[in-house]
C-alpha positions as CSV (number, residue, x, y, z in Angstrom):
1,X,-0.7,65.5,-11.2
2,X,-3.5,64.0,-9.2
3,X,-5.5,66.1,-7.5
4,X,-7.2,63.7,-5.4
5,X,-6.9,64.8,-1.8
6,X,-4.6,62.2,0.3
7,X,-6.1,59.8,2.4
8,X,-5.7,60.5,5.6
9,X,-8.0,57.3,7.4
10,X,-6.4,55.1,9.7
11,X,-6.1,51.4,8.7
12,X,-8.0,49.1,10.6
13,X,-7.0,48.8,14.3
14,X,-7.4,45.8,16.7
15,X,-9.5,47.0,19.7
16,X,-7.0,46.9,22.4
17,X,-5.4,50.3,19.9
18,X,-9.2,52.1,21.1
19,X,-7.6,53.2,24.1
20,X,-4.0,54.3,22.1
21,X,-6.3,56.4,19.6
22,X,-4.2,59.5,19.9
23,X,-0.9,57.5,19.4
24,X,-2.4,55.5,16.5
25,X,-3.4,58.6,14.2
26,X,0.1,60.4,15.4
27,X,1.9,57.0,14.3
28,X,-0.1,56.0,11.4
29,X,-0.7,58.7,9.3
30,X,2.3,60.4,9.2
31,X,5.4,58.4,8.0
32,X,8.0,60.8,10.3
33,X,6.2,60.0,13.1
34,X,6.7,56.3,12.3
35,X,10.2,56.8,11.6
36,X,10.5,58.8,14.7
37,X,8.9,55.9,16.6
38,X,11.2,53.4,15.4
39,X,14.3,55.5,16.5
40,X,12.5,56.1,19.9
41,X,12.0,51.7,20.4
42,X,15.6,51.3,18.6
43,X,16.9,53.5,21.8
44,X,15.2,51.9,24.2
45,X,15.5,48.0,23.0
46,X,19.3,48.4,23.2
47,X,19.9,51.1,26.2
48,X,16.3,51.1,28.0
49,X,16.8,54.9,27.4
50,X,12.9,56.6,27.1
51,X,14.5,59.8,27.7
52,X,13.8,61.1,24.1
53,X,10.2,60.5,24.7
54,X,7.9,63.1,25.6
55,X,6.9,62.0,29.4
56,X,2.7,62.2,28.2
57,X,3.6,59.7,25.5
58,X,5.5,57.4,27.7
59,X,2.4,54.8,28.0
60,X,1.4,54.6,24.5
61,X,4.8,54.5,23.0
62,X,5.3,51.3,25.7
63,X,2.2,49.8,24.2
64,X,3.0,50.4,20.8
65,X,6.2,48.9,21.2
66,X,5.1,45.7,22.6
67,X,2.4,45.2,19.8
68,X,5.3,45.6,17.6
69,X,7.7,43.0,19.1
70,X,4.7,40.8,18.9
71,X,4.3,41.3,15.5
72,X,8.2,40.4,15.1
73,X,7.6,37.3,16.9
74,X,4.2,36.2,14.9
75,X,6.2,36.9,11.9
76,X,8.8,34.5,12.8
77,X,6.8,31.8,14.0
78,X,5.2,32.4,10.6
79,X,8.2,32.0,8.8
80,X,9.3,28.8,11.0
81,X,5.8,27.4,10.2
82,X,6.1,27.8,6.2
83,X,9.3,26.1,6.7
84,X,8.2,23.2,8.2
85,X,4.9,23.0,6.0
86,X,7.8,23.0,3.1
87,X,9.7,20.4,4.3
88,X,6.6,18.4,5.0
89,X,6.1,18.6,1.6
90,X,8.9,17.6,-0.2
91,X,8.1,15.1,-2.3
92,X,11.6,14.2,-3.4
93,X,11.8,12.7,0.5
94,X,10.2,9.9,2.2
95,X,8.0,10.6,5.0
96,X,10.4,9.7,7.3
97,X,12.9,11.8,6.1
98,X,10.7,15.2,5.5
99,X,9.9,14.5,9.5
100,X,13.1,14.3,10.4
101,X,13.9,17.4,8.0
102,X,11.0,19.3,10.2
103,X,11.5,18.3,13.7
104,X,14.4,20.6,14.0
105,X,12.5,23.4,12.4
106,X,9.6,23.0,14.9
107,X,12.0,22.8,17.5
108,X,12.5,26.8,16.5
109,X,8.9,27.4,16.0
110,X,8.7,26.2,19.8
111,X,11.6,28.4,20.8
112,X,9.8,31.7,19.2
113,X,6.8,30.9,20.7
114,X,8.1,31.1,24.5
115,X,8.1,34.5,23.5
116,X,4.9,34.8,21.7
117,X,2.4,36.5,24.4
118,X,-1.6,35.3,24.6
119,X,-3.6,34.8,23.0
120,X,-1.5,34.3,20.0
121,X,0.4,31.2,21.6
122,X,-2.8,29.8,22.7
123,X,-4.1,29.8,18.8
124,X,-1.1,28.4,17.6
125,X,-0.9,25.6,19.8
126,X,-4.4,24.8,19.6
127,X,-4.5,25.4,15.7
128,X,-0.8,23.4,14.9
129,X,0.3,21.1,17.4
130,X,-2.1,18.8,16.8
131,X,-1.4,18.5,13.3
132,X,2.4,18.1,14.1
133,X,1.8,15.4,16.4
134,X,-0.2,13.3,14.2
135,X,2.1,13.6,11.9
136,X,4.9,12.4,14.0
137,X,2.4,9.7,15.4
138,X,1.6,7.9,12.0
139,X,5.6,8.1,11.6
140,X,5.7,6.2,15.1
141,X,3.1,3.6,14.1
142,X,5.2,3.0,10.6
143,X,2.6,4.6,8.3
């Protein structure tokens, strides 16, 4: 058996959690708690019910559950943007056709990012877009 005491350290937080220190340790380093919090955001995503949340927890348990939706939506904009980077690069089409094969998966990377907050959105659009639209330009001009 290892005798090794458990770590108990929280991961490495972004600085808007500074303020949500409290709910950070409670959620982080202890697994029921998670659990607990993902029964408390499962109540109120589908019935806006907070009643099962202790009223002095109210604020952090709001701000924890929108850094997690935004952590859904970066995930699937992730996703989206693999898939399109795959179809991009699939050699057994021609450029035309691997364009055409990701216009309609930008088209739900564009979707999931009407949801995206800042400044993620902001990056992303800065970062990608610019990429996509030369790529659909030198398809325009025939190249």
């Amino acid at each position: 058996m290892n005798n090794q005491p458990e770590d108990r350290s929280l991961p490495p937080l972004a600085p808007e959690w500074d303020q949500h220190r409290a709910l950070a340790e409670w959620l982080f380093l202890n697994p029921e708690n998670e659990r607990q919090f993902h029964r408390w955001r499962e109540q109120i995503d589908r019935h806006n019910d907070w009643s099962a949340v202790p009223a002095p927890m109210r604020d952090d348990v709001k701000f924890a559950i929108e850094k997690w939706h935004t952590r859904q939506l970066l995930l699937i904009v992730g996703e989206k943007v693999k898939a399109v980077a795959d179809a991009l690069s699939d050699g057994s089409l021609s450029a035309e056709e691997r364009i055409e094969k990701a216009r309609p998966l930008m088209d739900e990377v564009n979707d999931a990012l009407l949801d995206t907050p800042e400044p993620h959105r902001s990056r992303f659009l800065r970062d990608f877009l610019p990429r996509w639209d030369k790529i659909c330009g030198l398809k325009d001009k025939g190249e």
